[in-house]
C-alpha positions in Angstrom: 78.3 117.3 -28.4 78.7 118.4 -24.7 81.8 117.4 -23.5 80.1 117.6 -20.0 76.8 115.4 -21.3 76.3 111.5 -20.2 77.8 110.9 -23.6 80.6 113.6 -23.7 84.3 112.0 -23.0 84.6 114.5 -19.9 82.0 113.4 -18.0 84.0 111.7 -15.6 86.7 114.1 -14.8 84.1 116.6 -14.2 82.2 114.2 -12.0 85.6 113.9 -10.1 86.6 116.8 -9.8 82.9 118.2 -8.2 82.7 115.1 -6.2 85.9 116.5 -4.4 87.9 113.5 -5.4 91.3 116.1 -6.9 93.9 113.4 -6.6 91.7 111.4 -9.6 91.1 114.4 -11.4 95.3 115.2 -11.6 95.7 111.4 -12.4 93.2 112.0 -15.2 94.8 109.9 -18.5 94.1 113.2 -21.2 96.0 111.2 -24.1 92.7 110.3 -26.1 90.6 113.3 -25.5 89.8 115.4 -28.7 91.3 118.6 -29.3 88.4 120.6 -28.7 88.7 119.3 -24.6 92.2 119.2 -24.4 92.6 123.0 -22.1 89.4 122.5 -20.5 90.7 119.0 -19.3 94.0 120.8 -18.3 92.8 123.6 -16.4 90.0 121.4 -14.6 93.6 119.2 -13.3 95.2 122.5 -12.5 92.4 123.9 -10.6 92.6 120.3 -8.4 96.2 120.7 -8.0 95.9 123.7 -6.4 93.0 123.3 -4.5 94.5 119.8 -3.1 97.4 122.4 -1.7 100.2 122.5 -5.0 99.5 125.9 -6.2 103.6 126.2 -6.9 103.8 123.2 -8.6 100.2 124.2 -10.9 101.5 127.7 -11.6 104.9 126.5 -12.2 103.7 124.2 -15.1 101.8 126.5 -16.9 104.7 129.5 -16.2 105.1 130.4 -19.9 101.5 129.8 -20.9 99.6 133.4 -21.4 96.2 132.7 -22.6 93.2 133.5 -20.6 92.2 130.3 -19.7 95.8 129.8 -17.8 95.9 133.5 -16.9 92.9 132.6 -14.7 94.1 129.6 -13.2 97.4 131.6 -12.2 94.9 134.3 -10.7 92.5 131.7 -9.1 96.0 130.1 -7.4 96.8 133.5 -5.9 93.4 133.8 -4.4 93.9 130.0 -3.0 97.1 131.4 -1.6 95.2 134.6 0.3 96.9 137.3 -2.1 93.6 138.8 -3.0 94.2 141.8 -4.0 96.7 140.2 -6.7 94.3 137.9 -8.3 91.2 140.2 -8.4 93.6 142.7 -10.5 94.6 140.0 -12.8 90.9 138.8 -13.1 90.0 142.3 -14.2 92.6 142.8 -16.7 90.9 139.2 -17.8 87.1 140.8 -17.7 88.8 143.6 -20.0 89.7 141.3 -22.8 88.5 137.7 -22.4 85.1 137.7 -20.6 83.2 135.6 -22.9 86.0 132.9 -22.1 84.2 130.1 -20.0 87.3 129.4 -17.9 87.5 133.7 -16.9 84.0 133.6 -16.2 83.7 130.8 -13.8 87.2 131.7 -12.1 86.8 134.9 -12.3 83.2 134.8 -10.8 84.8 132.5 -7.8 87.7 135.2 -6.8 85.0 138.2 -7.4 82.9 137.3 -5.0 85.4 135.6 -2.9 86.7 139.6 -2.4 83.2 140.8 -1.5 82.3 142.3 -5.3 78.9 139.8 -5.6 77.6 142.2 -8.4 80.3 142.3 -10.2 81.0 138.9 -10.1 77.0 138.3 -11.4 77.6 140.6 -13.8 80.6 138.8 -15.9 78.8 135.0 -14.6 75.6 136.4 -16.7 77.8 136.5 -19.8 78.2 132.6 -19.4 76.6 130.0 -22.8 75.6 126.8 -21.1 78.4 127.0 -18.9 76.4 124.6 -15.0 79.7 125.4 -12.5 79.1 129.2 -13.2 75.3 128.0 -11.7 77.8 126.2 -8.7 80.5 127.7 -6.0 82.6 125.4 -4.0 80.4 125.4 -1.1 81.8 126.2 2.6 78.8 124.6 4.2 79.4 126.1 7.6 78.5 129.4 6.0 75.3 127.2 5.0 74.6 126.1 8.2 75.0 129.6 10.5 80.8 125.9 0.9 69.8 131.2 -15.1 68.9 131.2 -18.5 70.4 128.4 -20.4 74.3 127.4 -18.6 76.6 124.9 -18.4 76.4 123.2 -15.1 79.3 125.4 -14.1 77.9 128.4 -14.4 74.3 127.3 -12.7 76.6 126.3 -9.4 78.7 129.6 -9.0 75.5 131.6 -9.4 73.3 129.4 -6.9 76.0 129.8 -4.4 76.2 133.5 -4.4 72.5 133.6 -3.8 72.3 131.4 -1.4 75.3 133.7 0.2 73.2 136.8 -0.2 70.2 134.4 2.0 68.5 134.7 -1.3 67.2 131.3 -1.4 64.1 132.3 -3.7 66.7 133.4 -6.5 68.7 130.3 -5.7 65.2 127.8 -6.2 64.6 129.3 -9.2 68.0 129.2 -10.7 68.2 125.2 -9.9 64.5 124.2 -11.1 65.3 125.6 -14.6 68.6 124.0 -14.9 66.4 120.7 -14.0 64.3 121.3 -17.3 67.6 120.7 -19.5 70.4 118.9 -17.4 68.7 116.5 -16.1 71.4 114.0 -14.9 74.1 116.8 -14.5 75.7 115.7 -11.0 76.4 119.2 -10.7 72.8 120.2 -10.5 72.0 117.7 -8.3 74.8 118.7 -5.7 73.2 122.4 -6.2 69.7 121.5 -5.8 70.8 119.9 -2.6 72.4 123.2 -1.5 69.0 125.1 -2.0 67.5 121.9 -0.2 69.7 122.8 3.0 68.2 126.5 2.8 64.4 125.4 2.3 64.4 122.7 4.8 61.7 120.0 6.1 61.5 117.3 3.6 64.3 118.9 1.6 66.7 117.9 3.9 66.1 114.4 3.7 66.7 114.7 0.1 69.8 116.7 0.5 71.3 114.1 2.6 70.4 111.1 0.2 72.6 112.7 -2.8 75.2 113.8 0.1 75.5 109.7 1.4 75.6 108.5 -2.0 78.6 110.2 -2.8 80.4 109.9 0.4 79.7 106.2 0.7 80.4 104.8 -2.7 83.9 104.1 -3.0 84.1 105.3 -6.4 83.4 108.8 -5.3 84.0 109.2 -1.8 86.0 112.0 -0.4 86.8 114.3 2.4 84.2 117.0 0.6 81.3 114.4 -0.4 81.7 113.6 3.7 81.6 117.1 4.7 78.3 117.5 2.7 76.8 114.4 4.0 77.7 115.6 8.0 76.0 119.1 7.4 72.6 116.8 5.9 72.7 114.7 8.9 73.2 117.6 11.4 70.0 119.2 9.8 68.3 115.8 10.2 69.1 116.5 13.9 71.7 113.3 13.5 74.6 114.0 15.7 76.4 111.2 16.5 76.1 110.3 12.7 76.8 114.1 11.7 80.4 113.5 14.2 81.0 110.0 12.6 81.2 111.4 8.9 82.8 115.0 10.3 85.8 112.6 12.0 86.4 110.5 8.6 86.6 113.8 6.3 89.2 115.2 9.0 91.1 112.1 9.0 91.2 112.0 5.3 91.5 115.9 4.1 94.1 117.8 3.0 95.0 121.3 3.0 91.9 123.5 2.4 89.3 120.9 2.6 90.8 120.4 6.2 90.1 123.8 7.6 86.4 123.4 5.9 86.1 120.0 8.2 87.5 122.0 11.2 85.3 124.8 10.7 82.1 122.7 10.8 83.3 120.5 13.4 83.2 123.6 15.5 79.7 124.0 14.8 79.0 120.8 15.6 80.9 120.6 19.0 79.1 123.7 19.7 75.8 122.3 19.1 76.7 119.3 21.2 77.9 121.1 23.8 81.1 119.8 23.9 83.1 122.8 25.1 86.6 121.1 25.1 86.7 119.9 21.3 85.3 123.5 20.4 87.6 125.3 22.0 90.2 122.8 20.5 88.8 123.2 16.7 88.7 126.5 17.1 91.8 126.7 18.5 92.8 124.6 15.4 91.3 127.1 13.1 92.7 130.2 13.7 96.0 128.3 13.7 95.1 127.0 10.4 93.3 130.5 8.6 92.5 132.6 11.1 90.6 134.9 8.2 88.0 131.8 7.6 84.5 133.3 7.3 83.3 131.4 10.2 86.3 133.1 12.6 85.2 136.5 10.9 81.4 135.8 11.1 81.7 134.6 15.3 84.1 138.2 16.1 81.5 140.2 14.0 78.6 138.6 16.2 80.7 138.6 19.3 80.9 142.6 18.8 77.4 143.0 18.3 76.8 141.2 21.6 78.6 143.3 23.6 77.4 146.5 21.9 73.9 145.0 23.0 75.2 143.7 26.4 76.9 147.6 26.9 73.3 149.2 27.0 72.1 147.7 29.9 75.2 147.6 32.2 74.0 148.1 35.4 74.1 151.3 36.6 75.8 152.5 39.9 73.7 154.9 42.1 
């Protein structure tokens, strides 16, 4: 059976863990799971311990464990921690002996493409068996906005990320509607055919936004990412003051990375707005916070262009 399946006895930590609720997922009672689930259970707490801010203490626990799927959690903590270069070495070394390993892939695909190396990090996702999150990244929906043959729902989300990354949203489409032939009531796909649904627009959005309030407004999965998602939805729905409502309650309630996400999008709203003191405050906030964030690299990229553009028609002195 499917561990991840309606029936399978991981269902709700996976369901936790990609509704952004991580403090469940690390409470997670493991005691009665099967064998079989006991690492994948482990490494899906890990990865929430270190994405909620603990790397230390996640790496720490797992010091003397060597196996690829722990290797890759100790790689995909050094990427959370900005040492790139480190974990895309150990992630190799991985590729080299463990690429068939669900965990490597997934991982692996995250910190590949996290570094720039997209076809690479297709390459060793395509080697995924019914593996959805390899199908879904963690989204950085500000980049959204400007966070495959038979997989698990894993797999399906990593690889509809990168495409929508690489503003392939006809790759992205098709990836989703297959995984909608077989998974069916996977979460996961749903969150990733709302993705795609922010890219195609028009009645898509309104779709989009229903999954995105569901999750954000039931307490039972509610969190600081599940509010994020719904305040992108609404924006595109052209919602502001509801957009700013949900953006204010994932800012009061985030920690550590999923913060500097809410900051980064409540730049973009404020800038839509036209609210120049709380932009210049958030961003202000987010250099402070990662001054490398994709949205900081993407505006000094743009700002350069501009004034390449702006440089050619200087007036001239006679």
């Amino acid at each position: 059976m499917d561990p991840f399946s309606a029936e399978g006895e991981l269902l709700t930590l996976h369901n936790a863990f990609h509704q952004g609720q991580y403090q469940t997922v690390q409470e997670f009672d493991t005691s009665s799971l099967s064998q079989s689930n006991v690492i994948t259970a482990r490494v899906l707490k890990l990865r929430a311990q270190i994405i909620a801010g603990d790397s230390q203490g996640a790496t720490s626990s797992i010091k003397s464990e060597n196996g690829p799927d722990f290797t890759a959690v100790k790689a995909f903590a050094q990427y959370y921690n900005d040492d790139t270069s480190g974990s895309a070495k150990q992630i190799e070394q991985l590729i080299e002996s463990s690429s068939e390993n669900a965990t490597v892939q997934v991982l692996g695909g995250i910190v590949l493409q996290g570094v720039g190396r997209t076809e690479e990090a297709l390459s060793l996702l395509s080697k995924h068996q019914g593996n959805l999150e390899a199908y879904n990244f963690i989204p950085s929906f500000s980049h959204i906005l400007p966070p495959l043959t038979h997989l698990s729902p894993n797999s399906i989300a990593l690889i509809t990320q990168i495409h929508l990354q690489q503003n392939r949203t006809d790759l992205a489409l098709k990836e989703v509607t297959a995984a909608r032939k077989w998974a069916q009531d996977s979460l996961l796909v749903n969150i990733a055919e709302s993705w795609v649904g922010m890219r195609v627009g028009a009645e898509s959005y309104q779709s989009a936004f229903y999954v995105f309030e569901e999750m954000a407004q039931t307490p039972s999965s509610t969190s600081p990412k599940s509010l994020i998602s719904q305040a992108v939805s609404e924006l595109h729905l052209g919602r502001l003051p509801e957009a700013e409502a949900a953006l204010t309650q994932a800012l009061q309630q985030s920690d550590a990375k999923e913060y500097v996400e809410a900051v980064a999008n409540a730049v973009v709203l404020a800038t839509i707005m036209g609210k120049d003191k709380e932009q210049a405050q958030y961003l202000e906030e987010l250099r402070a916070k990662k001054g490398e964030h994709g949205l900081l690299v993407d505006l000094e990229e743009k700002g350069k262009a501009f004034d390449a553009a702006a440089g050619k028609y200087a007036a001239k002195v006679a």
